[in-house]
C-alpha positions as CSV (number, residue, x, y, z in Angstrom):
1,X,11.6,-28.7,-8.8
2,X,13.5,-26.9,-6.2
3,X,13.2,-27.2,-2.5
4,X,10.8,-24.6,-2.0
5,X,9.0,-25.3,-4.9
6,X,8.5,-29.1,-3.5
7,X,7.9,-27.3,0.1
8,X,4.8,-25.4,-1.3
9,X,3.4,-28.3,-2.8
10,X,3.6,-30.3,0.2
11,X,2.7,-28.2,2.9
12,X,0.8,-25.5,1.5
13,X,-3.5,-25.5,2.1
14,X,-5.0,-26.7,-1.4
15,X,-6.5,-23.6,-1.1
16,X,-3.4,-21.4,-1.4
17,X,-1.6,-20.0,-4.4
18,X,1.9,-21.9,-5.4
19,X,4.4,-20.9,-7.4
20,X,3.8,-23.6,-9.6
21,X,0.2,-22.3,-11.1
22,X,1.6,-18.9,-11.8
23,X,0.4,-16.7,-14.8
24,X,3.9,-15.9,-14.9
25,X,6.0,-12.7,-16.2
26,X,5.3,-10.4,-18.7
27,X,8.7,-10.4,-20.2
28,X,10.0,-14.4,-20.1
29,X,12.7,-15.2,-17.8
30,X,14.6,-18.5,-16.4
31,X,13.6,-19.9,-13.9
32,X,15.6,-19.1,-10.6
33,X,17.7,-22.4,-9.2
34,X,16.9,-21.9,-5.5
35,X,14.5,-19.2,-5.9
36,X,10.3,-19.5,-6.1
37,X,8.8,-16.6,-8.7
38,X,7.0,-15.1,-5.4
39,X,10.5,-14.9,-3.8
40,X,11.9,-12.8,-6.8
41,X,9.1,-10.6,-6.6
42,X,9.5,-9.4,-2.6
43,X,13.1,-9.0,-3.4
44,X,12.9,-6.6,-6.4
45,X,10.4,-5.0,-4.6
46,X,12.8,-4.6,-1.1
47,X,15.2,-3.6,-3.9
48,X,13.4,-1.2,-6.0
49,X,13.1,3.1,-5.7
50,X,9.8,3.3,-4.9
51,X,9.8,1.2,-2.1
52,X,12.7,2.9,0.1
53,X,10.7,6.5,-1.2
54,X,8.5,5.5,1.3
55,X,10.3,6.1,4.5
56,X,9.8,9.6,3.4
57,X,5.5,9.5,2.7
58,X,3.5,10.4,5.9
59,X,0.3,8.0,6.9
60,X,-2.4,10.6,7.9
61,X,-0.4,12.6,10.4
62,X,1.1,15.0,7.2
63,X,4.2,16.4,8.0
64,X,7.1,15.8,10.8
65,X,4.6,16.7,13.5
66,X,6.6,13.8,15.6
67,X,9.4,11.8,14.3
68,X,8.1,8.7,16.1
69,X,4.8,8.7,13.6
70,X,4.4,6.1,11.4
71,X,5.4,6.8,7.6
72,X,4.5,4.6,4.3
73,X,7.5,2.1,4.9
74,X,6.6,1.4,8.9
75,X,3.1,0.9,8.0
76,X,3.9,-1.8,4.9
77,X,6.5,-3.9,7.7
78,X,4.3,-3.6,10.0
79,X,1.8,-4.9,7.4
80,X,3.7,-7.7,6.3
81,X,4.6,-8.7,9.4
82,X,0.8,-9.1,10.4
83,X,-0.1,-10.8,7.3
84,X,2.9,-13.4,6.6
85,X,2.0,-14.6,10.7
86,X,-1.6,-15.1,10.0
87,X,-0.9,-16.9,6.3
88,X,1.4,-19.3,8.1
89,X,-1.1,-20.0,10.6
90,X,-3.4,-20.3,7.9
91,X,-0.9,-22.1,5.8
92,X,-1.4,-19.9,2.6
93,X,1.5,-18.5,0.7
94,X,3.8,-16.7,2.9
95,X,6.1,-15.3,0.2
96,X,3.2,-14.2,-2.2
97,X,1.6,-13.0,0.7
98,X,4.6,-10.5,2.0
99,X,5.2,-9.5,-1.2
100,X,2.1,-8.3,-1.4
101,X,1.8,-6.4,1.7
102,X,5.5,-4.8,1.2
103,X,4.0,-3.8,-2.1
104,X,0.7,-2.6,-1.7
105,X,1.4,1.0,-0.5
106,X,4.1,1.6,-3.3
107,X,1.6,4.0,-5.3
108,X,0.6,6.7,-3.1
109,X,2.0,9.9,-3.3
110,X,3.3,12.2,-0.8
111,X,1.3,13.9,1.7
112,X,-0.8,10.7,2.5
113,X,-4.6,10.7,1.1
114,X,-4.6,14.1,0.2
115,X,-1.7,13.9,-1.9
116,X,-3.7,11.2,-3.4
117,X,-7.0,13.7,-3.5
118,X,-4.7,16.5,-5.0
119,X,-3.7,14.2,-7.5
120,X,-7.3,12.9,-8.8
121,X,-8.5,16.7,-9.0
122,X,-5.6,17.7,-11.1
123,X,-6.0,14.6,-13.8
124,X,-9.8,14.8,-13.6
125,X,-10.2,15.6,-17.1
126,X,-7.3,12.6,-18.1
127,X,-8.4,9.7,-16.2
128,X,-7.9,10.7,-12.9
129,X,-5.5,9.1,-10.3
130,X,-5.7,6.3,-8.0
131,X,-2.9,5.0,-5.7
132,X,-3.2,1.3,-6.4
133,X,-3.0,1.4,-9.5
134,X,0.0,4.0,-10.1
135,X,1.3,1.0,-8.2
136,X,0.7,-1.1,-11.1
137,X,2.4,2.1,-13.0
138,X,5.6,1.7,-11.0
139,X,6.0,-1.9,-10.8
140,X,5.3,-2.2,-14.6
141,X,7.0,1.5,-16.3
142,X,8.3,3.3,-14.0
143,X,10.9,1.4,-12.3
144,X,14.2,0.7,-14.1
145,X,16.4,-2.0,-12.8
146,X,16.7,-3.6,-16.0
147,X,18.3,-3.4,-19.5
148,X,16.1,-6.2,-20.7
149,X,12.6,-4.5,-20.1
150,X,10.7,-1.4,-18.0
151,X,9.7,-2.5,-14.9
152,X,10.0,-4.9,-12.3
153,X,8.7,-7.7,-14.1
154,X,6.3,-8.9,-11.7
155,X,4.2,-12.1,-11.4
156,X,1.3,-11.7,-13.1
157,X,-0.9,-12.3,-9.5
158,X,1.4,-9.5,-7.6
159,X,0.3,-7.2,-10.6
160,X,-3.4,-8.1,-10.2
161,X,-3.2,-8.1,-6.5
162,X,-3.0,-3.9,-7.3
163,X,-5.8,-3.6,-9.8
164,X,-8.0,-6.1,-7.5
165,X,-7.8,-3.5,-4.7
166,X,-8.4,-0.9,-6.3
167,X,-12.2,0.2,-6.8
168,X,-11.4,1.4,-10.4
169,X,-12.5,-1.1,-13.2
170,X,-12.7,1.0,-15.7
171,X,-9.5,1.0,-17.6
172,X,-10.5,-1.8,-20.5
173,X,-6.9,-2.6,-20.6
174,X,-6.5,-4.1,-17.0
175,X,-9.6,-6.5,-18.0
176,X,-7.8,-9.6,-17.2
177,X,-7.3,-9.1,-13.5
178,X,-10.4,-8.6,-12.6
179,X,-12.2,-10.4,-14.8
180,X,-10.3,-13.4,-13.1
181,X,-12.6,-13.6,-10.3
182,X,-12.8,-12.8,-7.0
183,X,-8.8,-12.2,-4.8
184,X,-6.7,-14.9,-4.1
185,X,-7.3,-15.4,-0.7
186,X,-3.2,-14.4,0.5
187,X,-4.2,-10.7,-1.3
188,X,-7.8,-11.0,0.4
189,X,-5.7,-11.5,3.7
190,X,-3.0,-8.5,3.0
191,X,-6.5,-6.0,2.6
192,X,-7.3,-7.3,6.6
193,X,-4.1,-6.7,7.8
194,X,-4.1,-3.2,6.2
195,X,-7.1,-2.4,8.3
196,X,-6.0,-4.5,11.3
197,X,-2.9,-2.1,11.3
198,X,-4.6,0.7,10.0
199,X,-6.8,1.5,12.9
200,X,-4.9,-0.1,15.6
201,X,-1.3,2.2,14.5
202,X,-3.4,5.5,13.9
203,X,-4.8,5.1,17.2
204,X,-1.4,5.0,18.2
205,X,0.0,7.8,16.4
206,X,-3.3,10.1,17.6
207,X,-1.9,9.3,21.3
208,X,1.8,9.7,21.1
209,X,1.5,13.3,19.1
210,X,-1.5,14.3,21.7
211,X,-4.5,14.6,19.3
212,X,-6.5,12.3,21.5
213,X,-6.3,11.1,25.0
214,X,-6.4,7.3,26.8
215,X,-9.7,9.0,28.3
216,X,-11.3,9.9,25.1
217,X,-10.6,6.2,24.1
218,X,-12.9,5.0,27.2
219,X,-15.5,5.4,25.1
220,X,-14.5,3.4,22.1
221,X,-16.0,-0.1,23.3
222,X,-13.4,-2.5,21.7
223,X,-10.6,0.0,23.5
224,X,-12.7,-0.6,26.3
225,X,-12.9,-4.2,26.3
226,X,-8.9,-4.9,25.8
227,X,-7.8,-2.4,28.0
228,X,-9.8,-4.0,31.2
229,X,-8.2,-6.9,31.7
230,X,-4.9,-4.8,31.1
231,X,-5.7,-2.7,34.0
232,X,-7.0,-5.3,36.3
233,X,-3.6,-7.7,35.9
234,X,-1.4,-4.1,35.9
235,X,-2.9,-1.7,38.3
236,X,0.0,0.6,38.6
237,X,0.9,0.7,35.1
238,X,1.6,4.4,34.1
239,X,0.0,6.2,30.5
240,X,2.7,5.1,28.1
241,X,3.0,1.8,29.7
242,X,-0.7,1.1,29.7
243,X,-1.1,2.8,26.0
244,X,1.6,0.0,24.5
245,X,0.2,-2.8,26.0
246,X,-3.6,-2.3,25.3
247,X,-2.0,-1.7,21.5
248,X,-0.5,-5.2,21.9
249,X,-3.2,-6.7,22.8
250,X,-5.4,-4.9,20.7
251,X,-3.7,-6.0,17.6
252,X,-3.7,-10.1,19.0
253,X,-7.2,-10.1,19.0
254,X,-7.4,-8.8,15.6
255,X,-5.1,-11.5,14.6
256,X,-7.1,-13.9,16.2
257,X,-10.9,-12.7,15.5
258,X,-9.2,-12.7,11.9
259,X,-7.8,-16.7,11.9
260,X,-10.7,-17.9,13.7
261,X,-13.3,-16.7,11.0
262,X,-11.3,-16.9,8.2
263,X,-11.2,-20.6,9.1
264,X,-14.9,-20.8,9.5
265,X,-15.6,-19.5,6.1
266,X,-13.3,-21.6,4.7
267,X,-14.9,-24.7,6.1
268,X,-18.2,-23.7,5.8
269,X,-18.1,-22.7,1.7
270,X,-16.0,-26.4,1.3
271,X,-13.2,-24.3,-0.4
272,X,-10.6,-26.7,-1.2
273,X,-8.9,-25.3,-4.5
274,X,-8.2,-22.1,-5.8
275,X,-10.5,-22.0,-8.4
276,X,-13.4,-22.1,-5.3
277,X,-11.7,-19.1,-4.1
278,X,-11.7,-17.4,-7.7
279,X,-15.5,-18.7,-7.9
280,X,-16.4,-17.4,-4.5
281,X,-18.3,-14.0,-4.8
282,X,-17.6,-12.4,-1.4
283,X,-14.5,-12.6,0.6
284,X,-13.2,-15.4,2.6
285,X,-10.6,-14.1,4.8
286,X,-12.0,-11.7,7.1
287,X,-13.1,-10.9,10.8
288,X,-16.5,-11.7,12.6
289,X,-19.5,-9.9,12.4
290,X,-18.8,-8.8,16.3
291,X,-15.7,-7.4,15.4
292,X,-16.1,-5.7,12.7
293,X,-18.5,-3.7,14.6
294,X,-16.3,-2.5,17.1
295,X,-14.1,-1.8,14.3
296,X,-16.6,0.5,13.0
297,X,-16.8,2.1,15.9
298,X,-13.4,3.0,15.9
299,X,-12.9,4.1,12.5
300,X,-15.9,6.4,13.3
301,X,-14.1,7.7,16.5
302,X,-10.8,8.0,14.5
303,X,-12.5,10.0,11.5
304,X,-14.0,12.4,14.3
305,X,-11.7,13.1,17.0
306,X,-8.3,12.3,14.4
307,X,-8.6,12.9,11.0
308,X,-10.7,16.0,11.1
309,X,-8.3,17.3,13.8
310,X,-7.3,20.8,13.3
311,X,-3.8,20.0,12.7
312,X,-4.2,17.1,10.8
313,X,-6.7,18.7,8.2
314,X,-4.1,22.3,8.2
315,X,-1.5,19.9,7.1
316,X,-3.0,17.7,4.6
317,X,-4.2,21.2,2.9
318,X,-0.6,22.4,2.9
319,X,-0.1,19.5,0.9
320,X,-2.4,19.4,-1.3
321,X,-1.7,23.1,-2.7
322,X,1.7,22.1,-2.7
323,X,1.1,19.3,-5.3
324,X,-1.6,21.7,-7.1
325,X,0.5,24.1,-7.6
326,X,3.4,21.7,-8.9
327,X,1.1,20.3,-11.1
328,X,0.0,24.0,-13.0
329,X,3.4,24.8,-13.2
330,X,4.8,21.8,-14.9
331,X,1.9,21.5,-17.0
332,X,2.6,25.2,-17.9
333,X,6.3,24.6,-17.9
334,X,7.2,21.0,-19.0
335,X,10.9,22.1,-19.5
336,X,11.4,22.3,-15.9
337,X,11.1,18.3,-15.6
338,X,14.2,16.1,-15.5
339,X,14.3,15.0,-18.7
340,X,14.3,11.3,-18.0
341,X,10.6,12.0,-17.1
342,X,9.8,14.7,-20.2
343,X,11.3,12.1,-22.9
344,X,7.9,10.2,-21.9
345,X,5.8,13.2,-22.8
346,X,4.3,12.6,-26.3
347,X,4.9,16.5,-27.2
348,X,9.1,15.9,-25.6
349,X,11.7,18.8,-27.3
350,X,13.8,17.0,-30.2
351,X,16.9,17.3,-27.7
352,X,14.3,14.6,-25.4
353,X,14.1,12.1,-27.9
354,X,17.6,10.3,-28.1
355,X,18.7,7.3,-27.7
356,X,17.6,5.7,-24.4
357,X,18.8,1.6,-22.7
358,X,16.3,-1.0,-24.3
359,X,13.6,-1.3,-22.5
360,X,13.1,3.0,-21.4
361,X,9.6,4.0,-21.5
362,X,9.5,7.0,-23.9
363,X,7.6,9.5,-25.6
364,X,4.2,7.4,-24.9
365,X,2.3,9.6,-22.2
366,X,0.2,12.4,-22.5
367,X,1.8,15.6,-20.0
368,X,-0.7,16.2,-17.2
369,X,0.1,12.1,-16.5
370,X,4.1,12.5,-16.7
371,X,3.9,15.3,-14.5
372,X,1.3,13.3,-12.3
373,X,3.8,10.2,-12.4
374,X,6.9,12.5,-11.4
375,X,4.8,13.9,-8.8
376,X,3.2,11.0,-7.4
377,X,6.6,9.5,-7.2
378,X,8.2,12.3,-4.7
379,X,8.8,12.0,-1.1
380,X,6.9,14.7,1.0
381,X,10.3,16.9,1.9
382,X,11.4,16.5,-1.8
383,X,7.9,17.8,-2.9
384,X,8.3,20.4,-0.3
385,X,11.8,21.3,-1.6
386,X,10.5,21.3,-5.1
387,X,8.1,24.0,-4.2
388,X,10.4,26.0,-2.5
389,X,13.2,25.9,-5.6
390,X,10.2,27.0,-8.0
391,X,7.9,29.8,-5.6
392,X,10.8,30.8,-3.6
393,X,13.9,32.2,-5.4
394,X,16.0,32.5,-3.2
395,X,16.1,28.8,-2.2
396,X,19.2,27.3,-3.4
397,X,18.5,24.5,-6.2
């Protein structure tokens, strides 16, 4: 047993997931010296393609509208910051649980939840798409670091941790994981954070590009109820410095709300193993019933006044026609993919089908989900550029 392996076991809640009880790998490995399995997994995900293409995939705000919005990547740090403070606090798994968060956003296309929308019309007919688990897709296919095997080779419980959140169950081959039971409670705690940051860093984002106003936020009452005392120990405080530190606080009594109940469920149910989380039918980590009112209220507000917002829903309509009409034209014309991605088309050209590293994914896939995978996998200026070398001639290629 090394250090951190004895750590885990020793200082980890009973009711937390250790490296120890792993499922384990699809494809056997050693075991790593110094290293836990959860630690392997957040480092091949820091390391892997699809987690840096995410610096260039837009939240909601589609498009460089303002180069101080959030993209993909910000959101997951921020994420992962949130959740590994709160599973120390709650002393769950911090290295499951960041891998987790740093992983949980790898599947969605460009052009945020439209992309995602585009996507899901185009393969209605072929199963449709849905971002958690082309995740799965990624971590398990698509990504290819190794000689040895496709993949990442994941832990088996960072590979359910996608199919888990996903609403999808009806792919017969991903039985296992959600047949398992109910979320481990450090990817129960990773879905909270996504909404803690969610709201809190689009509220944010609506401000600094001007879709919304600290006025219109008066009338949100958990805005409201932060930003008093705010203004009553800071009565000068200008817009922007007034704006950061009602988001501060904002997101501390998330955190907070968030530790406090998950605590009291936890006591209350007598889970003490993680077979009573598995066993438990609703979730364990969460906030309080006050809370997640105001929290309602918000995501109402934001749905209203910032996601239905002109601009926002101009842009995210660009984007979808950008991916629909991608998606004819490859279909139409698969010779026009790279040919790492046609050599997994089923119906790939002779000159597709040599010799490829053990472990290459090839010649499996039907074509509307290669070109869905190639797609899906773009950054929102590539996808842009894409368009542009295929509709627009006289772009350079």
């Amino acid at each position: 047993m090394n250090d951190w392996s004895h750590f885990e076991e020793t200082w980890l809640a009973p009711h937390a997931m250790r490296g120890s009880q792993s499922r384990g790998r699809q494809h056997l490995e050693e075991p790593h010296p110094f290293r836990t399995v959860y630690q392997r997994d957040r480092e091949r995900i820091v390391h892997c393609t699809a987690f840096r293409r995410m610096l260039g995939k837009t939240q909601v705000h589609v498009g460089q509208i303002n180069d101080h919005h959030r993209t993909r990547l910000t959101h997951t740090l921020e994420v992962a910051q949130i959740s590994r403070t709160i599973a120390r606090r709650l002393r769950l798994n911090e290295d499951l649980t960041e891998a987790i968060a740093l992983s949980h956003d790898m599947g969605h296309p460009p052009f945020g939840h439209a992309g995602e929308q585009a996507l899901n019309e185009c393969l209605r007919d072929h199963g449709g798409f849905d971002h958690n688990l082309y995740g799965l897709r990624r971590v398990d296919l698509l990504e290819a670091r190794y000689p040895e095997f496709p993949g990442l080779n994941l832990s088996w419980e960072l590979r359910e941790a996608f199919v888990q959140h996903s609403k999808r169950h009806d792919d017969l081959s991903l039985r296992e994981f959600w047949e398992v039971g109910s979320p481990l409670l450090e990817a129960q705690l990773v879905d909270a954070a996504d909404s803690l940051a969610y709201d809190t860093h689009d509220t944010d984002d609506a401000l600094g590009i001007g879709l919304i106003s600290l006025a219109d936020l008066d009338g949100v009452r958990l805005w409201r109820e932060v930003a008093k005392p705010v203004r009553e120990a800071h009565p000068g405080l200008n817009a922007d410095g007034m704006r950061t530190a009602v988001l501060r606080d904002l997101i501390a009594r998330q955190v907070l709300d968030l530790i406090v109940e998950t605590e009291r469920r936890l006591a209350a149910n007598r889970i003490t193993s993680v077979a009573d989380v598995r066993a438990f039918p609703a979730p364990l980590v969460g906030f309080s019933p006050e809370l997640i009112e105001r929290k309602v209220e918000l995501e109402r507000f934001l749905r209203e006044r910032v996601y239905r917002h002109h601009r926002v829903v101009r842009m995210a309509e660009k984007g979808k026609s950008f991916l629909r009409r991608l998606f004819e034209e490859f279909v139409l014309k698969p010779d026009l993919l790279p040919e790492r991605h046609l050599r997994r088309w089923t119906g790939a050209p002779e000159r597709s089908r040599r010799t490829f590293p053990p472990g290459d994914v090839s010649g499996e896939e039907s074509l509307e989900r290669v070109v869905a995978d190639y797609l899906a996998g773009m950054t929102d200026r590539f996808a842009g550029e894409e368009y542009a070398r295929l509709f627009h001639p006289a772009t350079e290629s």
